[in-house]
C-alpha positions in Angstrom: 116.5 43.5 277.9 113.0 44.9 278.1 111.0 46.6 275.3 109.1 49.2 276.5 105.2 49.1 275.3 105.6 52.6 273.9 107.3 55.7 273.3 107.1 59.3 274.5 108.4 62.5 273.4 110.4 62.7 276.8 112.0 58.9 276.4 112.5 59.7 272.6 114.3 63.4 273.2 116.6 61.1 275.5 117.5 58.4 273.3 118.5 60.8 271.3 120.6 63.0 273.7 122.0 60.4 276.3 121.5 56.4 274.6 123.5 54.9 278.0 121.1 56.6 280.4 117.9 55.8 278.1 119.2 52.0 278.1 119.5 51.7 282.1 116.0 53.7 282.4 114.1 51.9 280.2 115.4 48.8 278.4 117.7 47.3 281.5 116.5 44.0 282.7 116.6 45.7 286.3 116.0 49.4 285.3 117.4 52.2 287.8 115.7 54.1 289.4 113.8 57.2 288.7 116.0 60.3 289.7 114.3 62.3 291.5 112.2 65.9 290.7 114.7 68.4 290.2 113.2 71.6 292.4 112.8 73.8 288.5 110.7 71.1 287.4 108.6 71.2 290.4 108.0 74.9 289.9 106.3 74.1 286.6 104.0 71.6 287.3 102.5 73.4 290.4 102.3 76.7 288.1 101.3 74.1 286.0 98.1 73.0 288.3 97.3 76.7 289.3 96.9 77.7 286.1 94.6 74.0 284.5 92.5 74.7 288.0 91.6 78.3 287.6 91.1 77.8 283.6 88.8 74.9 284.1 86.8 76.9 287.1 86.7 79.3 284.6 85.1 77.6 281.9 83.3 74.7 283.5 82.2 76.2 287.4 81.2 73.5 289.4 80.8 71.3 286.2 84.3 71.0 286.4 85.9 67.4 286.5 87.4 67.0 290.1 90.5 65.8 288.6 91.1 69.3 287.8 90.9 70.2 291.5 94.1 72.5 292.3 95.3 69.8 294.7 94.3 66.8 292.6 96.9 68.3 289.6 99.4 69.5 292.2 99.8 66.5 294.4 99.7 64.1 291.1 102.3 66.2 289.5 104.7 67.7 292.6 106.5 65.3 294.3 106.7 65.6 298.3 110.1 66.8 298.9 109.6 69.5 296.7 105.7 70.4 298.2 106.1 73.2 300.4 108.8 74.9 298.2 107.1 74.8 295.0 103.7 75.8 296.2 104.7 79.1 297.2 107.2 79.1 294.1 104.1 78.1 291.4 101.8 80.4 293.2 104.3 83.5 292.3 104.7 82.4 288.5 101.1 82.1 288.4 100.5 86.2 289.8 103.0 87.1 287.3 101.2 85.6 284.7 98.1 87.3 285.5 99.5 90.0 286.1 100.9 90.8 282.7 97.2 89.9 281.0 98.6 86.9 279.5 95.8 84.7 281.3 93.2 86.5 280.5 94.0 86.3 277.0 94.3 82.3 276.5 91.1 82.4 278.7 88.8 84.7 276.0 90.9 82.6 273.3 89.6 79.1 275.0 86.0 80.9 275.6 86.2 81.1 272.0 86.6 77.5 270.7 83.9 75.3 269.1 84.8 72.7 271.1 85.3 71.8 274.5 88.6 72.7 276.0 90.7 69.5 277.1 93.6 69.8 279.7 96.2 67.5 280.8 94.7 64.1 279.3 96.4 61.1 277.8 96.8 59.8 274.3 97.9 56.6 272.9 98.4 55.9 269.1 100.3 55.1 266.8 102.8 57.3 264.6 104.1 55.2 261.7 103.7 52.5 262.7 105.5 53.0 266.3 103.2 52.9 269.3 103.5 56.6 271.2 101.9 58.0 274.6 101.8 61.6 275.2 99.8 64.1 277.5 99.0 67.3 276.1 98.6 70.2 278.2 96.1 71.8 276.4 93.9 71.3 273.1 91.2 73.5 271.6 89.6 74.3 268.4 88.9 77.6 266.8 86.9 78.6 263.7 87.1 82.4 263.1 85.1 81.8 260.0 87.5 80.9 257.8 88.0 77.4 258.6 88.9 74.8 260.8 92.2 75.5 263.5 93.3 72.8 265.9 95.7 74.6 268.2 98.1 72.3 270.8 99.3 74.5 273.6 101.7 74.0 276.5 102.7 75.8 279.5 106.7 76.1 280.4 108.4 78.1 283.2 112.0 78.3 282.6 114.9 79.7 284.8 113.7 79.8 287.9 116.1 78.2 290.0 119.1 79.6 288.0 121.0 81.8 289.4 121.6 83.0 285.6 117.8 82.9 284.9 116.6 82.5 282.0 115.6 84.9 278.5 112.7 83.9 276.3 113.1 82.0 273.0 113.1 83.6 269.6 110.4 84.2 267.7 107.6 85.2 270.1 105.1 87.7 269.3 105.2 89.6 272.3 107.0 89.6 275.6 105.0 90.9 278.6 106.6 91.9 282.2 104.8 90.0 285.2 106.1 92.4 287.4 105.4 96.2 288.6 108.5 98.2 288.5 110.7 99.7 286.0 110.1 98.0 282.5 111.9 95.5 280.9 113.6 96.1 277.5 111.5 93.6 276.1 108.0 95.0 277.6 105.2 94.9 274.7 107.7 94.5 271.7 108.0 91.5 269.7 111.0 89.5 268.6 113.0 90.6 265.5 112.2 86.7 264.2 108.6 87.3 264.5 106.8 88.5 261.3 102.8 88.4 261.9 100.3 86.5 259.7 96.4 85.9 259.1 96.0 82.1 259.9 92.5 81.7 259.0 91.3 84.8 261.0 94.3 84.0 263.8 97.3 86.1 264.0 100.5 83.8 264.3 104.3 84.2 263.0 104.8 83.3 259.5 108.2 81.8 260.4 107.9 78.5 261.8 108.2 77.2 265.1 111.5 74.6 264.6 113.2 78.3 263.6 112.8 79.1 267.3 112.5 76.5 269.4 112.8 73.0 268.1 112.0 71.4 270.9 108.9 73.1 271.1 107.8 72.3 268.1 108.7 68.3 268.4 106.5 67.9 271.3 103.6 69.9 270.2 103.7 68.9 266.8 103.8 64.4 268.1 100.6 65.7 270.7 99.1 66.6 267.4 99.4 63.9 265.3 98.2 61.4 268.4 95.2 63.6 268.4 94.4 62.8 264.3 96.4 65.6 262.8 97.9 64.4 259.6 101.4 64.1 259.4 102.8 67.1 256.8 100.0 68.7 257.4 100.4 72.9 258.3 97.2 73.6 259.7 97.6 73.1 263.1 98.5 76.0 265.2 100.8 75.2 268.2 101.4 77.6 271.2 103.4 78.2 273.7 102.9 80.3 276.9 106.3 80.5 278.2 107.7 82.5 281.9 111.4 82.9 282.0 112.6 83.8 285.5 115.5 86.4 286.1 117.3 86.0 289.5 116.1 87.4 292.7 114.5 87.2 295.9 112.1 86.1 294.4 112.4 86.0 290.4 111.1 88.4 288.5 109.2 87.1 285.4 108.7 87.8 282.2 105.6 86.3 279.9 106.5 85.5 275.4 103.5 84.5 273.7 104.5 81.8 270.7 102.4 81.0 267.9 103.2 79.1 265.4 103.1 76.0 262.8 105.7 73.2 261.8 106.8 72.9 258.2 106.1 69.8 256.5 109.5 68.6 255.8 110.3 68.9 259.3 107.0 66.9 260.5 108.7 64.1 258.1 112.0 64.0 259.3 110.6 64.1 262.9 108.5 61.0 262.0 111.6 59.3 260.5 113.6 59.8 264.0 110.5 58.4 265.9 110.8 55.4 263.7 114.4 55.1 263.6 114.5 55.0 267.3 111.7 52.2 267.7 113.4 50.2 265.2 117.2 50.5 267.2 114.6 49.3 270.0 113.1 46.9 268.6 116.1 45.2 266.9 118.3 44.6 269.7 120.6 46.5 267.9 120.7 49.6 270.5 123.9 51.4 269.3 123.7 51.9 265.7 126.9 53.5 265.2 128.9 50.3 266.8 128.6 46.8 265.5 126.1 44.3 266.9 128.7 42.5 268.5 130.4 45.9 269.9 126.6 47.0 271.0 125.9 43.4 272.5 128.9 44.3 274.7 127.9 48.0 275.6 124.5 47.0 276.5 125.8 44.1 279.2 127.9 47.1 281.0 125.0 49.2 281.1 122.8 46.0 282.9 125.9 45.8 284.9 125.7 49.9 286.0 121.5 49.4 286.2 121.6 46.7 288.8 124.4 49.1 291.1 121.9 51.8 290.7 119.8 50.0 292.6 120.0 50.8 296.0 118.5 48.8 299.2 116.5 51.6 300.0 119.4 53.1 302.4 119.5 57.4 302.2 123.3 56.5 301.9 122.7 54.4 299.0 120.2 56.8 297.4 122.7 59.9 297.8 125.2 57.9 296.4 123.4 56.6 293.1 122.2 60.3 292.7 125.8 61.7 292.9 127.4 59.0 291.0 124.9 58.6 288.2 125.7 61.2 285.6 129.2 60.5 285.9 128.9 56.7 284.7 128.6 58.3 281.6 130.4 61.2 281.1 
């Protein structure tokens, strides 16, 4: 079995959800492959890039870092096979979200901070003791003249290739339509779970962010504390700028604005469950709830399924391991 040299907030949220699939991912001796990027995923990273390209033209010009190049993000972040669709695809969630002013707003927002903007960089630490990796999306710092606000924000397109779409998550401050036409419903109001504060000159919901979206608030909350932030402590401001896609040729899109904080007993029990996952890791002992000897057992089966997952590199083979994997373990 392998140990893996550290955890992230994606291979955490996964041990946690699916313990067979994290074992033949990252602890089997010959780990599966990766699956593949799904086409909704590849919708948000190339919104992803169009958005960290034109924010850092923006603020930097030509000082810009060429690793923030559109093409540089997009080609790092998009796999082929998914290329032509989702450049088209990104490029439309992008003009909605200009479209409704959202953009515009982070942009005087980032213009505002007292220190320089970072994008899409990556941090190592430790939290409690357990060595963590993460890549924040965005990080800035605001002082409005009443002290000090570190604010974590993040970027996340949802629904797009649903044919169900997708609605925004409670507890935003305001939903925006990123389309011209008849209004939404939704257009300029703000969620019945939002209830507006003064953050140290900021306006954010007074409700915290686990209320809404908890896994919002796990990520944002482990980029901070890799970043210094104090664990417990509720001065952090985390945002998310979130575009939830409603079926059509193509989606229409609508923009919810969340800002928030993390309470402190949540930051603790989140830092309990990044240690008792390490420590399950760590100790051999992968499935807690069976014995040792019971999770000795499960974990040779799961070696077993890793090394049939790997295929010899056939397009038979890979269709096969990508239609038969999910059921292994259902």
């Amino acid at each position: 079995m392998r140990i893996p040299k550290s955890l992230s907030y994606s291979s955490m949220s996964l041990w946690y959800k699916d313990q067979d699939e994290f074992y033949i991912r990252y602890l089997a001796d010959h780990a599966a492959p990766r699956l593949p990027q799904e086409p909704p995923a590849a919708v948000g990273s190339a919104f992803d890039a169009y958005v960290k390209a034109q924010l850092n033209w923006h603020l930097y010009g030509r000082a810009m870092s060429p690793q923030f190049e559109f093409s540089a993000i997009f080609e790092s972040q998009v796999e082929p096979q998914n290329r032509d669709f989702a450049l088209t695809a990104g490029k439309h969630v992008f003009k909605a979200y200009k479209l409704c002013g959202a953009y515009h707003d982070l942009l005087r927002q980032l213009q505002q901070s007292v220190e320089p903007p970072r994008f899409e960089f990556k941090v190592d630490g430790l939290i409690e003791g357990v060595p963590f990796t993460g890549k924040p999306d965005c990080r800035f710092v605001l002082d409005l003249g009443h002290g000090r606000i570190p604010c974590i924000f993040d970027w996340k397109v949802r629904g797009y290739c649903s044919k169900y779409g997708a609605s925004p998550s409670k507890g935003y401050a305001v939903c925006l339509d990123g389309f011209v036409g008849k209004a939404s419903r939704s257009q300029g109001k703000e969620h019945a779970m939002y209830k507006a504060m003064d953050f140290r000159g900021l306006t954010i919901n007074s409700g915290y962010m686990e209320f809404c979206n908890d896994e919002y608030a796990d990520q944002l909350c482990l980029y901070g504390w890799l970043l210094g932030e104090r664990i417990g402590d509720e001065n952090t401001v985390l945002g998310v700028e979130e575009l939830c896609a409603k079926p059509g040729s193509p989606p229409t899109l609508r923009y919810a604005r969340h800002r928030g904080r993390v309470k402190a007993d949540y930051q603790q029990k989140l830092a309990e469950r990044v240690k008792t996952c390490w420590q399950a890791i760590t100790s051999g002992h992968i499935f807690s709830s069976l014995s040792r000897e019971d999770s000795d057992a499960r974990c040779k089966v799961l070696e077993q399924m890793a090394t049939a997952l790997m295929s010899n590199g056939t397009a038979l083979d890979d269709w096969f391991n990508d239609v038969t994997r999910p059921k292994f373990f259902h």
